[in-house]
C-alpha positions in Angstrom: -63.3 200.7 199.5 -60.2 201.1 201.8 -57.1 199.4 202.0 -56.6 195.5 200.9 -53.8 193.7 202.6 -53.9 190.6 200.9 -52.0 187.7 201.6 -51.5 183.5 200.8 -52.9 181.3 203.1 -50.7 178.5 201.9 -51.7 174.5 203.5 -49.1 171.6 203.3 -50.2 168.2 203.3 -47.6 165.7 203.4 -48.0 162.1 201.7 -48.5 158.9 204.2 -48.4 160.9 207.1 -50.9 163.6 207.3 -49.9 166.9 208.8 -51.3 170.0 208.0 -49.0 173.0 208.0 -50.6 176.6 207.5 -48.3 179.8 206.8 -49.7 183.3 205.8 -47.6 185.4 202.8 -48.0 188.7 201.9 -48.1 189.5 198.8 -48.9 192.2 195.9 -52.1 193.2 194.2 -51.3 191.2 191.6 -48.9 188.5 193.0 -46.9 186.3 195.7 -44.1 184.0 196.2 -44.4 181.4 198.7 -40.8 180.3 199.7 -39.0 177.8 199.7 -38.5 176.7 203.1 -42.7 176.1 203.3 -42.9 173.5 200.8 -41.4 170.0 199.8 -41.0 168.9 196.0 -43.6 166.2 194.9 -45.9 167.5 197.8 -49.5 168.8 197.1 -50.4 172.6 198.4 -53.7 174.4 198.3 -53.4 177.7 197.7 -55.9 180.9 198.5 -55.8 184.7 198.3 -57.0 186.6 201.2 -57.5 190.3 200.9 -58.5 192.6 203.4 -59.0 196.3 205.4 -60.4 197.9 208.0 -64.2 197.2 206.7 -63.6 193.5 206.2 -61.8 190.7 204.2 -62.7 188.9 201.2 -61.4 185.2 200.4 -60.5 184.0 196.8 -61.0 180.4 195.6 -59.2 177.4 196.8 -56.3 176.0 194.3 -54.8 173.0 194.9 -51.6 171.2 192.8 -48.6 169.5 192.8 -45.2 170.6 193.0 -43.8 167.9 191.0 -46.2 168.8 188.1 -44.6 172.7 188.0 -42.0 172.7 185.4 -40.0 175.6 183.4 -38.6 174.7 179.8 -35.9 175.7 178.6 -35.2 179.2 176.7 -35.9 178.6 173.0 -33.5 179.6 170.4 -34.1 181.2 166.8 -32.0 179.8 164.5 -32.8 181.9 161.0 -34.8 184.2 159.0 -36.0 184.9 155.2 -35.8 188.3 154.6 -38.9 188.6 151.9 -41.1 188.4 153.3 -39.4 189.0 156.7 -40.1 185.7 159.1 -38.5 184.2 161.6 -37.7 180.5 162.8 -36.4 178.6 166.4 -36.4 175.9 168.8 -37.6 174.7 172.1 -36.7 171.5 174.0 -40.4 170.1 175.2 -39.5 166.5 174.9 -37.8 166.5 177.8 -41.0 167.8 179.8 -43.2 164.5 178.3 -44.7 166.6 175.6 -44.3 167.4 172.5 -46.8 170.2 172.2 -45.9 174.2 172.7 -47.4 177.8 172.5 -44.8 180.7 172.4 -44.9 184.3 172.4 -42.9 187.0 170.2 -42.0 190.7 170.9 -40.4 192.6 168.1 -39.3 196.2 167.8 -37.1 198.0 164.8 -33.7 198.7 166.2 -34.5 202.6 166.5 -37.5 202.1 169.1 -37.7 201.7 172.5 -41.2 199.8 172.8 -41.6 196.2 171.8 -45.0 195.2 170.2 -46.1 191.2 171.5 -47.8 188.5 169.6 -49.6 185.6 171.5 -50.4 182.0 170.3 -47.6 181.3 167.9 -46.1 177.5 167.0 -42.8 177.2 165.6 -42.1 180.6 163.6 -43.3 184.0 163.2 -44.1 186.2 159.8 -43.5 189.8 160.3 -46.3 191.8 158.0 -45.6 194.7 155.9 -42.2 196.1 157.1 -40.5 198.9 156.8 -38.3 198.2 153.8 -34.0 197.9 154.7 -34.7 198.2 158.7 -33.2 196.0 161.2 -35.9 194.8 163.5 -34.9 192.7 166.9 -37.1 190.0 168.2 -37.2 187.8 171.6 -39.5 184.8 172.0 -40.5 182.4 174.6 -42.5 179.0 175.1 -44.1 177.0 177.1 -44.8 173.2 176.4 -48.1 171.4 177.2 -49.2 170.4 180.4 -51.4 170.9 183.8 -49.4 173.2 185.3 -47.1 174.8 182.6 -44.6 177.8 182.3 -43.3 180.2 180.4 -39.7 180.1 179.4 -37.5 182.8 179.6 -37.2 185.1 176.9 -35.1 184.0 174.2 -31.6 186.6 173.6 -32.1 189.4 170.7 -32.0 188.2 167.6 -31.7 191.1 164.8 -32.8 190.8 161.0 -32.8 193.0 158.2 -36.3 193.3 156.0 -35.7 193.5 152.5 -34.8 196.4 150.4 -36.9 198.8 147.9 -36.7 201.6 145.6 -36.2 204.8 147.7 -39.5 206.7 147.5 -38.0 210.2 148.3 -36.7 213.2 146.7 -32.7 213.9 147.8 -32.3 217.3 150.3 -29.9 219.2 147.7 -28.5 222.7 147.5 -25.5 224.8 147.2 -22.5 226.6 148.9 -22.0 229.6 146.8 -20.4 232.0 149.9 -20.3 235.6 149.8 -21.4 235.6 145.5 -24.1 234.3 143.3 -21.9 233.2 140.6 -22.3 229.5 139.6 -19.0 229.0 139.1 -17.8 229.2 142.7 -21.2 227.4 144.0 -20.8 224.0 145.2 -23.1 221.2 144.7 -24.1 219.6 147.9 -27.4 217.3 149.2 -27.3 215.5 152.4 -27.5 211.4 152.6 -30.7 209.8 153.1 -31.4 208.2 156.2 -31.7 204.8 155.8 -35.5 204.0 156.1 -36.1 206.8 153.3 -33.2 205.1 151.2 -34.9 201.5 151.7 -31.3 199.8 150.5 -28.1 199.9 150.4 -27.2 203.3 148.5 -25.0 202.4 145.7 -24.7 205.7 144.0 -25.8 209.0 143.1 -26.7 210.3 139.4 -25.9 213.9 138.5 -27.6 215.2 135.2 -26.2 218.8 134.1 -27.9 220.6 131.1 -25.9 223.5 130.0 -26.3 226.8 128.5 -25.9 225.3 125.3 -28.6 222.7 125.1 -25.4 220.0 125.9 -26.8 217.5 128.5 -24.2 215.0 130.9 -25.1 212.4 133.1 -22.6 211.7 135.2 -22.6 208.7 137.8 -21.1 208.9 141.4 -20.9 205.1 142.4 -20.3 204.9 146.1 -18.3 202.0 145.7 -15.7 204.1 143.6 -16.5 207.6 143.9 -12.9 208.6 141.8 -13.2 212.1 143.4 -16.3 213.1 141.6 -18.0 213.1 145.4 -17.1 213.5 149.0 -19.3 212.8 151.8 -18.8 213.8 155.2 -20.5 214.4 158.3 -23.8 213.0 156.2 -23.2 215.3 153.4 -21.9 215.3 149.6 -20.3 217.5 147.8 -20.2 217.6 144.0 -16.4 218.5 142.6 -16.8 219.1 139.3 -17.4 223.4 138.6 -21.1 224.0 138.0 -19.6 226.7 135.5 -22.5 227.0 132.0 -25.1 225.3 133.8 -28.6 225.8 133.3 -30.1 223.4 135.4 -28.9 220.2 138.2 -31.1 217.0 138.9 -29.6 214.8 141.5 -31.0 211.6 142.4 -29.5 208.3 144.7 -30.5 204.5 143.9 -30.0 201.4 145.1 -30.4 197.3 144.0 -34.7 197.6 144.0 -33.8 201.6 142.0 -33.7 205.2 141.6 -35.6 207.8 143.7 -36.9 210.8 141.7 -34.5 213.3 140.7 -33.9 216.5 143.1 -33.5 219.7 141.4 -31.0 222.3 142.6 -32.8 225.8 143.2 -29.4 227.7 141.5 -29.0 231.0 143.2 -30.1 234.4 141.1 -30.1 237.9 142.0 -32.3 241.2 141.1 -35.7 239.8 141.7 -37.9 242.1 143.8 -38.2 240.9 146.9 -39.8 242.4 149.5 -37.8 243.4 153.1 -38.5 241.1 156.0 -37.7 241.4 159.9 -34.9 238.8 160.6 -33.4 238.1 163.5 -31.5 235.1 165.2 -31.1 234.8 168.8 -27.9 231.9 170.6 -29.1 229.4 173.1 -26.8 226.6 174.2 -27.2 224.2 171.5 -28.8 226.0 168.9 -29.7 228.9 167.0 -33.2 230.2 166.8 -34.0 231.9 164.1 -37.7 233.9 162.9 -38.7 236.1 160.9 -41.8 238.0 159.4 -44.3 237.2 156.4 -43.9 239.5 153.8 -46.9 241.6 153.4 -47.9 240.4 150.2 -47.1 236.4 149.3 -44.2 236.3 147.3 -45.7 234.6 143.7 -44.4 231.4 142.7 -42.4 230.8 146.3 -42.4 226.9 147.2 -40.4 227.0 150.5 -38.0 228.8 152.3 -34.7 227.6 153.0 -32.6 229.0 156.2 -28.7 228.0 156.1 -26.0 229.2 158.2 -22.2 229.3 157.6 -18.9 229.1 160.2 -17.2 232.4 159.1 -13.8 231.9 158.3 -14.0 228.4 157.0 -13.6 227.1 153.5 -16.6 226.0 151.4 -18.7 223.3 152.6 -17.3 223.3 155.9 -19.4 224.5 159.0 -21.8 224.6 156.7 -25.5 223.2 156.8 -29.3 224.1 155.7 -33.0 223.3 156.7 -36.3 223.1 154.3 -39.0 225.8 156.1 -42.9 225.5 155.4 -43.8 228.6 153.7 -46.4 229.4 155.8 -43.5 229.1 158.7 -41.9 231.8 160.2 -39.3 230.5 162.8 -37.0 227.6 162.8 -34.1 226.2 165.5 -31.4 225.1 164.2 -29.5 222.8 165.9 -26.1 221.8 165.1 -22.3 221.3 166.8 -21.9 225.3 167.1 -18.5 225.9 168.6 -18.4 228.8 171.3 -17.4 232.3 170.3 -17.8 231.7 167.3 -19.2 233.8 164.0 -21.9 232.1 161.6 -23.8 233.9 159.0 -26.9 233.0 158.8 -29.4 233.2 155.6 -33.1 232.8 154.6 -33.6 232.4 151.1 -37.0 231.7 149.0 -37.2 228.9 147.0 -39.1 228.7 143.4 -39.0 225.7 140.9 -35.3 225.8 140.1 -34.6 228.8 141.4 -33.6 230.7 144.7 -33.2 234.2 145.8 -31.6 235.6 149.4 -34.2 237.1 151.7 -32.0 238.5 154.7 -29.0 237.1 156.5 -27.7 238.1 159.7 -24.2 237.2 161.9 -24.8 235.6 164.8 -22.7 233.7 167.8 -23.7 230.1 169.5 -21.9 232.0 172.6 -20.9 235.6 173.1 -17.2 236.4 174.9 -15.0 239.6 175.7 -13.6 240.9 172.2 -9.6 240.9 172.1 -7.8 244.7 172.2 -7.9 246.8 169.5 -5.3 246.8 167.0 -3.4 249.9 164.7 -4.8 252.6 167.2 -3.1 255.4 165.4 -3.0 259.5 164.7 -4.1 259.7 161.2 -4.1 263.7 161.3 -3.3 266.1 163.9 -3.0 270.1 164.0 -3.2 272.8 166.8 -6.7 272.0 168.1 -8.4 268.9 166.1 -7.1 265.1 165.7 -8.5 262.8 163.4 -7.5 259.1 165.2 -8.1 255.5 163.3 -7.9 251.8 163.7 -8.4 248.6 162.5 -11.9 246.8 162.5 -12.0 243.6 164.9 -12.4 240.7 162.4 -15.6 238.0 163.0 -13.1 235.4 163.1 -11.2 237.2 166.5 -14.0 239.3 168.0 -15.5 236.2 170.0 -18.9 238.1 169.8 -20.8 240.5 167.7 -19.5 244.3 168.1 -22.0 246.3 169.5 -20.0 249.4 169.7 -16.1 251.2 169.9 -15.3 253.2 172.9 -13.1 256.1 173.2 -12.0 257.8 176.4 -10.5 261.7 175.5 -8.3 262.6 179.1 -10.5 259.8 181.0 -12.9 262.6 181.1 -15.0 262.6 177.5 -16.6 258.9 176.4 -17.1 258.3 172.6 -19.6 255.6 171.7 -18.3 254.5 168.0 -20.8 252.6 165.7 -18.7 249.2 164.8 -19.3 250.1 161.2 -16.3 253.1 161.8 -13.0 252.6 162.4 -12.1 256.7 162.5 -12.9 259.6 164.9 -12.0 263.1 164.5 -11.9 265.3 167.9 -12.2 268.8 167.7 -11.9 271.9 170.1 -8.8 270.1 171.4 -6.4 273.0 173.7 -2.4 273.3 173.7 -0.8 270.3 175.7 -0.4 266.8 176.3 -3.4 264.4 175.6 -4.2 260.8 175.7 -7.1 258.6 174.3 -7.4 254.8 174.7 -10.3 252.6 172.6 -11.7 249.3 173.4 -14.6 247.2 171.9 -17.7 246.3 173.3 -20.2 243.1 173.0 -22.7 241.5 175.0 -20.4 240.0 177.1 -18.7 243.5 178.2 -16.1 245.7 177.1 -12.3 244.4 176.3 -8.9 245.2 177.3 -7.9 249.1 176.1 -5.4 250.2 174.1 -4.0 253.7 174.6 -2.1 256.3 172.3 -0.9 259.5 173.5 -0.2 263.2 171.4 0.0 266.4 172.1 -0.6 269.6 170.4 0.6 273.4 170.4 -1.0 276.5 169.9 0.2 278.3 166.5 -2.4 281.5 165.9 0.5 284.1 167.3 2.8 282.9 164.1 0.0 283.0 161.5 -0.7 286.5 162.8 2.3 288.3 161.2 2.7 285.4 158.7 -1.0 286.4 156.9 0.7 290.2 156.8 4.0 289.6 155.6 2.5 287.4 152.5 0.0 290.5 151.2 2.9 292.9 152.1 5.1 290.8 149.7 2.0 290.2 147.0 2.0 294.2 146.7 6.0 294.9 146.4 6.1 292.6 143.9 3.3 293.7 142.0 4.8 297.3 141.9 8.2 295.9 140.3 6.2 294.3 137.8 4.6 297.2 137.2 7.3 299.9 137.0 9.6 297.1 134.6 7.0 297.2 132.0 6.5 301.0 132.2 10.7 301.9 131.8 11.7 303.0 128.3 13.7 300.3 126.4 17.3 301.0 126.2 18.3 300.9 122.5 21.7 298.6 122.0 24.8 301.2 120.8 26.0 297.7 118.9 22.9 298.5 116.2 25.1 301.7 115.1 25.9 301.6 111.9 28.7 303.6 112.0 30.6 301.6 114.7 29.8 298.9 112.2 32.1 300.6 109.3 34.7 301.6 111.8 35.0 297.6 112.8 35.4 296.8 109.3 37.8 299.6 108.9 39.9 298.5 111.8 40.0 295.0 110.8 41.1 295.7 107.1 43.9 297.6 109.0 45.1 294.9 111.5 45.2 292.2 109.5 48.3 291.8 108.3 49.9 292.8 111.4 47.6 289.7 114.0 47.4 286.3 113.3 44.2 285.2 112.6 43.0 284.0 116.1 43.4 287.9 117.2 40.7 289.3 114.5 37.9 290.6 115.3 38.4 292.4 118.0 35.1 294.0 119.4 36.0 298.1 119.6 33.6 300.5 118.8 34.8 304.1 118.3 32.6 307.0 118.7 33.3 310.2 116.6 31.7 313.4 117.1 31.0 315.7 114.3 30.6 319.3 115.0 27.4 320.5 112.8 27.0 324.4 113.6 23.2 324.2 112.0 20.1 323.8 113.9 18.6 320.2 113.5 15.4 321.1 111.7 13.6 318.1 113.2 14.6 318.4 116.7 13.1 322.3 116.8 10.6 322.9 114.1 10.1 326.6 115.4 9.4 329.0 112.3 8.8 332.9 112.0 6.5 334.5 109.6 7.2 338.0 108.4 4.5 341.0 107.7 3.9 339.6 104.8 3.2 336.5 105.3 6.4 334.9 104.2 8.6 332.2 106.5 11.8 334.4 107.3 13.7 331.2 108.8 14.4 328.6 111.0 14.2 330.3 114.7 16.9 329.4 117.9 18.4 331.4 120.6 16.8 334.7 119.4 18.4 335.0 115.6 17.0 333.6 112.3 19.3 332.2 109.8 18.2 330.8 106.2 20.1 327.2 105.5 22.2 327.6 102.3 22.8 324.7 99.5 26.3 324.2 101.3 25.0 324.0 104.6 22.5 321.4 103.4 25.2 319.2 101.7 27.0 319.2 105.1 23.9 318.0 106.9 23.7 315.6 104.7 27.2 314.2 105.1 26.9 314.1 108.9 23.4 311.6 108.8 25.3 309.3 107.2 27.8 309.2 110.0 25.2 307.2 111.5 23.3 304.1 110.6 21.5 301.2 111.3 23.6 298.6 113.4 23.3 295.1 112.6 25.0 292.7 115.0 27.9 291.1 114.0 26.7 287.5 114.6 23.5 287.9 112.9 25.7 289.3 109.6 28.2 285.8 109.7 24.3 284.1 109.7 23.7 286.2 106.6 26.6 284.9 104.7 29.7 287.8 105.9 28.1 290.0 103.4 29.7 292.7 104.8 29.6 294.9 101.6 26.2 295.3 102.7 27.3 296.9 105.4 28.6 299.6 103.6 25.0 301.1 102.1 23.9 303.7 103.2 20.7 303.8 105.2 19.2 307.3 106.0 17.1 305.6 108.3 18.1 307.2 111.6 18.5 304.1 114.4 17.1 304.3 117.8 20.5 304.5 119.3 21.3 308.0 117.2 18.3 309.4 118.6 18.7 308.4 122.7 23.0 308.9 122.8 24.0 311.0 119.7 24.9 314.7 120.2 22.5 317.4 118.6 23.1 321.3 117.8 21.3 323.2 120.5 
């Protein structure tokens, strides 16, 4: 127990003349070097290790040699490999030491690793055992030739080989871009390349086999050598051009010189399967995304895996775009990526089936939250005397540098409005006469952005509405009395319906016509005679006086009776047909100018005779 110093107690004994030289060397637990300047070449040294502490010392065995017998050969050179099976060959210069005999020692390591695995007691080559197919392994060696006091060379510089290929043993990583939709047709085929030591060769191609709606099958192959824009890989994916437009199912699958891995199939999207809802959420860090999720209370039948992809808003298909394969007995998963700083990606969890997929959730999400830029199109949709209805446009994912939690409004600096960020509308109410000003700005993790202000006033109008309501009833009413009194007036009879103005127009234009020229007949004169009848109109006062006996005396007016002779009726008679029908002038060149008709007598008493035409009183 304790501390051991040890050190070399080293003795020099020179040839032909004895003297004994002692020096003391500290060394490690494990080693010492003696230097130079304490020992001759050719001379012989004995050599012991001396430990010790504060309970005591301990002494190792003497060792005694010659430095002329130590001797370091040179570094050995490889020269070549096979590659199947994988086995290496080199040199080492030992004739030049007096022997021809040598042990070496390999270390090896694939080019990936950090640790190198050693082998002891090998000759002249080494033979690597079972390795991994297509990998580049690096080995060193170093030798030592026969002798009583021999030593390891240094070790040899790296020396890199490539083991031998095989057929890749492992399905392709496909799947598709299909953005915002679920329609086939704007989905793009996509799987990512296999790493190398899953490939096991050189990859020479892929081999896309599309079976249509129709029962058509095409196998289409996507050499790498000449890829004629069928495929483009970048960033360690591929993407299939041609439109997956009819398709029924995709198998993908990548071979090399040994063969063909087994074909991949493509889970095509579909929608309206019952799914149930799940808690989703993603959360930023620095360099990743970290994403989780809750099982859904009852398994989801048939479900092989999930997959969780996210998307750079903004950018076309297949770009910023990337997915990982979930256990389904999982529920979280980082994803790790080169996410660019305020910056929008959507990202989606979708179940997997045989050849079949289905969304989940999906959520928007930023690798870094910033201040959201001003709002834009801040505007008075609709304004009256006391309410304001004020609008503006939504802050796109693309420019809002982090998610939106939130709009705010300030009424007067006084009155805050918190606006959900799924609105882009407010409508203020209870607002008094004068001059007011509101100014918005958006809100995100990071803080609220710069404001943007619009100003409006508004004016009190109930004094003008109060004699406005009153004057529009007042108006309602008068006119509802002129309609009223219009349809109740007696209708006017037209004197042109006379007919006895008609036979005096006919008379007077017999007369003139040989005196006017023809463009000055017609005139339109109406003449109105008045006959004298000293009777009493029978109709108009139907009075009538019985005598004693029972026996009508007479027609009665103004206090005498007077019986109607056979002359007095014949003059009655003539003086009705002083009057007639009128028929308009227009309407009889209509007819035909029958104006004879005019001249027939009608005893039909017009409406004109009985409102204008003189009666016996």
């Amino acid at each position: 127990s304790g501390t051991h110093i040890p050190f070399l107690l080293v003795t020099c004994l020179c040839c032909k003349t004895v003297c004994l030289i002692s020096s003391v060397v500290e060394g490690t637990n494990v080693s010492g070097v003696i230097p130079r300047e304490l020992y001759t070449s050719y001379s012989d040294l004995t050599v012991l290790v001396k430990a010790a502490n504060q309970h005591g010392s301990a002494t190792s065995t003497m060792a005694a040699f010659n430095t002329g017998d130590i001797k370091k050969p040179p570094t050995p050179e490889i020269t070549h490999h096979c590659p199947q099976p994988l086995e290496i060959y080199w040199i080492v210069q030992c004739e030049d030491q007096g022997s021809s005999d040598q042990h070496c020692e390999v270390q090896y390591r694939p080019q990936d690793q950090q640790g190198w695995t050693q082998e002891e007691d090998i000759l002249r080559s080494f033979l690597l055992l079972t390795p991994r197919p297509y990998t580049v392994y690096e080995f060193q060696v170093r030798c030592a030739c026969e002798g009583p006091q021999a030593l390891m060379s240094d070790w040899s510089s790296v020396y890199k080989a490539w083991s031998s290929e095989s057929a890749p043993v492992k399905a392709l990583d496909v799947w598709s871009d299909c953005g915002v939709t679920s329609e086939l047709s704007q989905c793009a085929l996509m799987w990512k390349e296999m790493p190398t030591w899953l490939a096991q060769g050189k990859v020479l191609g892929y081999v896309v086999t599309l079976s249509y709606s129709n029962g058509t099958v095409a196998v289409v192959n996507v050499p790498m050598s000449k890829p004629g824009g069928l495929c483009v890989c970048q960033e360690k994916r591929c993407r299939f051009t041609p439109s997956l437009w009819g398709v029924s199912s995709v198998d993908v699958s990548v071979y090399n010189s040994q063969g063909a891995s087994k074909p991949a199939p493509l889970a095509l999207p579909t929608s309206g399967l019952q799914v149930p809802e799940l808690s989703f959420t993603v959360n930023q860090d620095i360099l990743s995304l970290n994403v989780s999720w809750s099982l859904p209370p009852q398994p989801i039948e048939n479900m092989h895996e999930y997959v969780v992809q996210y998307k750079q808003v903004g950018l076309p298909p297949t770009q910023g775009f990337d997915w990982i394969i979930v256990h389904q007995n999982h529920t979280s998963v980082i994803l790790r990526g080169d996410f660019e700083n305020h910056t929008a990606y959507n990202v989606s969890l979708f179940a997997v089936f045989i050849n079949s997929s289905c969304l989940l959730a999906s959520a928007i999400s930023y690798s870094l939250h910033g201040l959201p830029p001003k709002v834009t199109e801040f505007k008075v949709q609709r304004i009256s005397d006391s309410h304001v209805t004020l609008s503006w446009q939504h802050i796109s994912l693309t420019q809002s540098k982090g998610l939106i939690l939130c709009y705010q409004l300030v009424l007067n600096n006084v009155t805050v409005y918190n606006v959900s960020r799924d609105q882009n509308s407010l409508h203020l109410l209870g607002l008094t006469s004068g001059h007011h000003q509101v100014w918005i700005r958006a809100e995100t993790k990071a803080g609220l952005g710069p404001s943007e202000t619009i100003n409006f006033s508004t004016e009190n109008s109930h004094g003008f509405l109060k004699y406005l309501v009153p004057g529009i009833i007042a108006g309602m009413l008068l006119l509802i009395i002129i309609i009223v009194q219009m349809k109740t007036c007696a209708k006017v009879p037209d004197p042109s319906n006379s007919k006895l103005l008609q036979q005096m127009k006919l008379q007077f234009n017999s007369s003139l016509t040989a005196i006017f020229s023809p463009l000055e007949s017609n005139p339109k004169i109406s003449e109105l005679e008045v006959v004298e009848n000293p009777f009493w109109d029978a109709n108009a006062c139907p009075r009538k006086r019985s005598s004693p006996d029972g026996q009508t005396e007479g027609v009665v007016g103004e206090e005498r009776t007077h019986i109607r002779t056979d002359e007095e009726a014949e003059k009655e008679e003539d003086a009705d047909k002083g009057y007639s029908k009128i028929i308009d002038t227009d309407e009889e060149e209509r007819d035909g100018g029958e104006s004879g008709s005019l001249l027939e007598d009608d005893q039909t008493v017009s409406d004109y005779e009985k409102h204008f035409m003189p009666v016996v009183v």
